[in-house]
N, C-alpha and C positions, 0 to 999 in steps of 0.2 A: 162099370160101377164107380169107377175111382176118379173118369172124368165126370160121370155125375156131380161127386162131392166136391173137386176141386171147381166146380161152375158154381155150385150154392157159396162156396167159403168167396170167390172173387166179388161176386154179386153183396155179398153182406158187408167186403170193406166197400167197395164200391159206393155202398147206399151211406155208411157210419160215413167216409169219408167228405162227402159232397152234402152232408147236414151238419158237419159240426160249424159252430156258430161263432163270427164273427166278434172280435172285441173292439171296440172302436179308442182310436185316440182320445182322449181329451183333454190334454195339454203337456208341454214340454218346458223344462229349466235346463239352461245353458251356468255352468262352471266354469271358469269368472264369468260376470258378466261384462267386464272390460279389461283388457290384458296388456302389458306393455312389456315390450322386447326388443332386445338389439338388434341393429343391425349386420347382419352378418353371423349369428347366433345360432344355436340348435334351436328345430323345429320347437314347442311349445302344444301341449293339448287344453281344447276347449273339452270339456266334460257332458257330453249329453244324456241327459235324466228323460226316460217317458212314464206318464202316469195313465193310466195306471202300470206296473211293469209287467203285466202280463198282457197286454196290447198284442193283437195281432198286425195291427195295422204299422209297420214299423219300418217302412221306406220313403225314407226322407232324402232331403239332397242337399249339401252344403255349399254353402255361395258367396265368395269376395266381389263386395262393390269394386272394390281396384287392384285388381290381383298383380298389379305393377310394386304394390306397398305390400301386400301378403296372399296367398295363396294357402288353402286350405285341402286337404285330403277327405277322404269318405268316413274315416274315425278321427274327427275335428282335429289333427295336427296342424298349426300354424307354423307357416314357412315365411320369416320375414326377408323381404324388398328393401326398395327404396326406402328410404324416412319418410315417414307422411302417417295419414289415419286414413283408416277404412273401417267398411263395416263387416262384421261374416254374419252371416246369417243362415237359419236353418229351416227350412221349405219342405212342405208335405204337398205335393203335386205342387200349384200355383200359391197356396197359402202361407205365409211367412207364420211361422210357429214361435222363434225367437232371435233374439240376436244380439250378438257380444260387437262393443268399442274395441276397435286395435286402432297400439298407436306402436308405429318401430320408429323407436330413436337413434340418433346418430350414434355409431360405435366412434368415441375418443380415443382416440391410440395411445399410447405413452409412448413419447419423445426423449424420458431422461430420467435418473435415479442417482439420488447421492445419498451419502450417508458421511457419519465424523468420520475427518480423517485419523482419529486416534480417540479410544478411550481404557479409563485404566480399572479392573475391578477386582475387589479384595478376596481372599481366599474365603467362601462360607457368609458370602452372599449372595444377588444377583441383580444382574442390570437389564433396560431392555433397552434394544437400540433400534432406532425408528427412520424408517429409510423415508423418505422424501419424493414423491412417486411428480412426474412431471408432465404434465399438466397437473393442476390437482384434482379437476374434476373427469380424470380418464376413466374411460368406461372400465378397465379391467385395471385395479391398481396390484395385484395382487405379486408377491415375490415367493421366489425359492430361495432359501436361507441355506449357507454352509458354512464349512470352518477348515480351512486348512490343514489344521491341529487339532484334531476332537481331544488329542490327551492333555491340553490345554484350556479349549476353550471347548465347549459347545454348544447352539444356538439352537432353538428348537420355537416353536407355536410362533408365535411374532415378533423375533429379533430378540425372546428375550435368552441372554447370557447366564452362562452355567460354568462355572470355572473349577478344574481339573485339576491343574496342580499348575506351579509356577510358571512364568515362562511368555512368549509372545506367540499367536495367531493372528492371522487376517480373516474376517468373519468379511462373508460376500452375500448380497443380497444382486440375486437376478431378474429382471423382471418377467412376468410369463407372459405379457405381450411386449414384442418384439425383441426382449434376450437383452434389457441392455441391463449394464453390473457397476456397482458399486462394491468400495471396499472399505474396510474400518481394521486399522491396525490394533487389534486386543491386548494388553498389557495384564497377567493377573499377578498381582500384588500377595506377598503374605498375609496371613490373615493381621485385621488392623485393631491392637490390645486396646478394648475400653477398661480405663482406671474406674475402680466404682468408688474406692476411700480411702484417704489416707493415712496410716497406721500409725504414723510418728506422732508422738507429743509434743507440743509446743513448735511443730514444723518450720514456722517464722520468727520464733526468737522473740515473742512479743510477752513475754509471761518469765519473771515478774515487769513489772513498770517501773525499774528502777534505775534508770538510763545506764550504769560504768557494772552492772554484776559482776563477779568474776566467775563465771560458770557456778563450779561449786563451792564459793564462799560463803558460810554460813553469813549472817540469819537467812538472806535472802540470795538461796542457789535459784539455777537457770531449772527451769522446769521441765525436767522429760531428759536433761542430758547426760552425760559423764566425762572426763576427762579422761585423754587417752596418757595411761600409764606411762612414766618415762622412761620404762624398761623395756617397753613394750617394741618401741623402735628398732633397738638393739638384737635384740629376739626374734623378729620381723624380718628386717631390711639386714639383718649379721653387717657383712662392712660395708652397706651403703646404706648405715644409719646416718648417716651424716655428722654432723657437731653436738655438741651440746641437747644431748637427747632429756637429759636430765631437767632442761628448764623447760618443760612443755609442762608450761602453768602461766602460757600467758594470753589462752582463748578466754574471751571475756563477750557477754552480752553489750553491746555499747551501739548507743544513738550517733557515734563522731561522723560516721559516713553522711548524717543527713542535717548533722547542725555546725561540726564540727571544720578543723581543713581541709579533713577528708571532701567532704563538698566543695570546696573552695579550689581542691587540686583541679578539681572538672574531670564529669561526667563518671566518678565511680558511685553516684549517689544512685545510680540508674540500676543497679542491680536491687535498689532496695523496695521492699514491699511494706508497709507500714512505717513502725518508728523505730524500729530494730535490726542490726544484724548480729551474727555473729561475727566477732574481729578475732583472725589470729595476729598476733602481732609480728613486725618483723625480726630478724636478727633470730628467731628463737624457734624450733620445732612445735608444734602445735597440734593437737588431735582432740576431735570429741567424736562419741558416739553413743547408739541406741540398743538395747536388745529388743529383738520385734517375734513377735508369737505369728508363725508360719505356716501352710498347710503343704506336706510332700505332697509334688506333683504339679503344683498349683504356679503360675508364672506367676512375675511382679512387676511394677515397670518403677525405677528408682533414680534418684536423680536431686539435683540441686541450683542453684542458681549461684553464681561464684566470680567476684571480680577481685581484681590485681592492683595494686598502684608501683610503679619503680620509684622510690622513691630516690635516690640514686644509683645512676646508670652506670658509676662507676666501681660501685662497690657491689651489686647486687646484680642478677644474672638467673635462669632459670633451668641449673643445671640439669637436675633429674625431675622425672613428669610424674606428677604426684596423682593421686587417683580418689575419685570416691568410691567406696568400699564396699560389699556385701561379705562379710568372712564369717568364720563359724563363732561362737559365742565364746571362746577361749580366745579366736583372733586370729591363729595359727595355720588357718587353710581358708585361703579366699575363693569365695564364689562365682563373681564380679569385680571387675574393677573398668571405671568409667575413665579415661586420661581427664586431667586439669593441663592443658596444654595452650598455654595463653597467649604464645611464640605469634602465633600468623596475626592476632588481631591486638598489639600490642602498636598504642597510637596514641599522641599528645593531643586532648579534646581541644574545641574551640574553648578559647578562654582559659586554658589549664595549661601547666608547667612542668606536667610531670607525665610518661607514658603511663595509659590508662588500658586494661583488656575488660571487657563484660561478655559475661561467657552465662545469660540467660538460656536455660532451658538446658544444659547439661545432663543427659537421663542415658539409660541403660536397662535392658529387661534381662532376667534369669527366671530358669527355672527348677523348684528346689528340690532335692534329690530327695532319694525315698530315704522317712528315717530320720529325716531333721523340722522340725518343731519351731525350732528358735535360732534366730540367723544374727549378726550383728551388723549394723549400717554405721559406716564411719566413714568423718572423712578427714585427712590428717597431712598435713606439711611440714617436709625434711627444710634444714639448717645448712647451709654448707659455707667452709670459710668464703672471707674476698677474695677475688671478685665474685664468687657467686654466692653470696648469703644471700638469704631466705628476704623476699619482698612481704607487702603487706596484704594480707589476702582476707577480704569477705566472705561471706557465705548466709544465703537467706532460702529460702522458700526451698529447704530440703523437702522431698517424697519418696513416700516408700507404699505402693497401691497395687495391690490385687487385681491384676488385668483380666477380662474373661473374652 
């Protein structure tokens, strides 16, 4: 009985199987239909689509006109040759169904890679460094980026520069064909204070317009300044107040630098900006300053522009090195102090008679401790007998600016 049934059940697939019904092709799309690839490359797949997808008829055969330039597999993988073109194509018995353009192009090798030999970048920004790949049109330009010193420097997505903390790295760019390296000595820089404005009044000594003021000589005082007390010295400097602290009343607003002999001595007209400087006089100690509204925590960058005349080399001499000032608003604790040190650049100009220093761009940064509000900027020059009394000294284009 049971070979009975199992005779009826074979006979029934038997009959289902040898009637189910044929789907016929009728058409195929190739993915791309023209493909380009290097030489020397990973294989590459062409994509074969048949329509409708439920086709039973689905034995095809794939076919390189010049399997010297590529060679194809049974699931359309392209294996590039020679450089050249060919065609692949894809055959249902004798009939060409479709067929994809190859073309394999020459693989360019890279020969060579530089990069600066030095670059320098500031703490809290970044730079990218761009390697120089040789040939330019190499088929693979592509580089491994490193850094000697990642707690320095480090270099990530395309050369570009991330800096760490102070200090020097060599950032290396290798090439991933053929390995060859360049290098770039990394320099990172403190961070670099942009000034946004500057806080002093009358900065340049141009206010009033009254060419000889004497700072504070009524009707018309110097606008924005003060005169540094003549006790003040004493108080200060104890016994290297120098001489005569007491005549420090002879800082005056005056044009002489720019009309006067002062010009005529040669070249200390060059420290000046406009039609003004301040003149401390010689023979005599001299001080002016500012009180400036400050914010704890907040850095500054402070500074002045300051030239010298000797006007005799025999009486006058630059004994002790007088400073521009940041101290507390009493004057009694300094926060800052920049040298006036005019020694190394002290020189008889073309045309002039007399040693001349210009001491352009004189600056200093601080940063102000918690607690303090209000700071004093001053700048002030000691007296001292002959041979070293006190020369004739300028002063223009003070700044006192909020770095960020």
């Amino acid at each position: 009985m049971n070979r009975y049934i199992y005779s009826i059940l074979l006979f029934v697939a038997l009959l289902t199987f040898s009637c189910k019904e044929e789907v016929k092709l009728d058409g195929v799309r190739l993915s791309p239909t023209s493909l380009s690839i290097l030489e020397g490359t990973e294989a590459q797949r062409i994509y074969l689509y048949l329509y409708p997808s439920y086709t039973t008829q689905t034995n095809v055969k794939w076919v390189s006109e010049d399997e010297s330039i590529a060679t194809v597999d049974a699931d359309g993988f392209v294996t590039p040759g020679t450089p050249g073109s060919t065609v692949i194509s894809v055959y249902s018995g004798d009939r060409q169904l479709a067929s994809c353009a190859v073309t394999v192009m020459p693989f360019i090798h890279v020969i060579g890679v530089s990069l600066p030999e030095s670059i320098t970048v500031s703490m809290g920004t970044t730079k990218t460094l761009t390697a120089e790949i040789m040939p330019e049109d190499a088929s693979n330009p592509a580089v491994i980026w490193s850094s000697t010193d990642e707690g320095v420097v480090k270099v990530v997505n395309q050369g570009n520069l991330t800096p760490v903390s102070e200090g020097t790295a060599t950032v290396r760019a290798t090439t991933v064909d053929g390995g060859f390296i360049a290098e770039c000595l990394v320099t990172v820089e403190p961070k670099q204070l942009i000034p946004v404005a500057n806080l002093l009044v009358n900065p340049g000594f141009e206010d009033p317009d009254d060419k000889t003021d004497n700072l504070t000589v009524d009707p018309n005082p110097t606008v924005g300044w003060q005169q540094v007390p003549a006790d003040w010295f004493t108080a200060y400097y104890g016994p290297d107040a120098g001489l005569a602290p007491a005549a420090a009343n002879r800082a005056q607003m005056s044009n002489f630098f720019t009309t006067g002999n002062g010009k005529e001595m040669g070249g200390i007209d060059g420290i000046c900006t406009g039609n003004y400087a301040l003149r401390f006089a010689m023979n005599n100690a001299n001080g002016i300053y500012q009180i400036v509204e400050v914010e704890p925590g907040a850095t500054y960058k402070v500074g002045a522009d300051i030239g010298i005349i000797m006007w005799n080399a025999t009486t006058m001499s630059i004994r002790g090195i007088d400073e521009i000032k940041v101290l507390s608003v009493d004057g009694t604790k300094k926060y800052l102090g920049i040298p006036i040190d005019p020694s190394p650049s002290f020189a008889i100009p073309p045309g002039g008679t007399h040693d001349v220093a210009i001491m352009k761009g004189l600056s200093g940064t601080f940063t102000v401790p918690d607690g303090v509000t209000q700071v004093r900027f001053q700048v002030d020059k000691r007296q001292w007998a002959s041979p070293d009394a006190g020369p004739l000294m300028a002063v223009d284009e003070t700044i006192f600016m909020k770095v960020e």
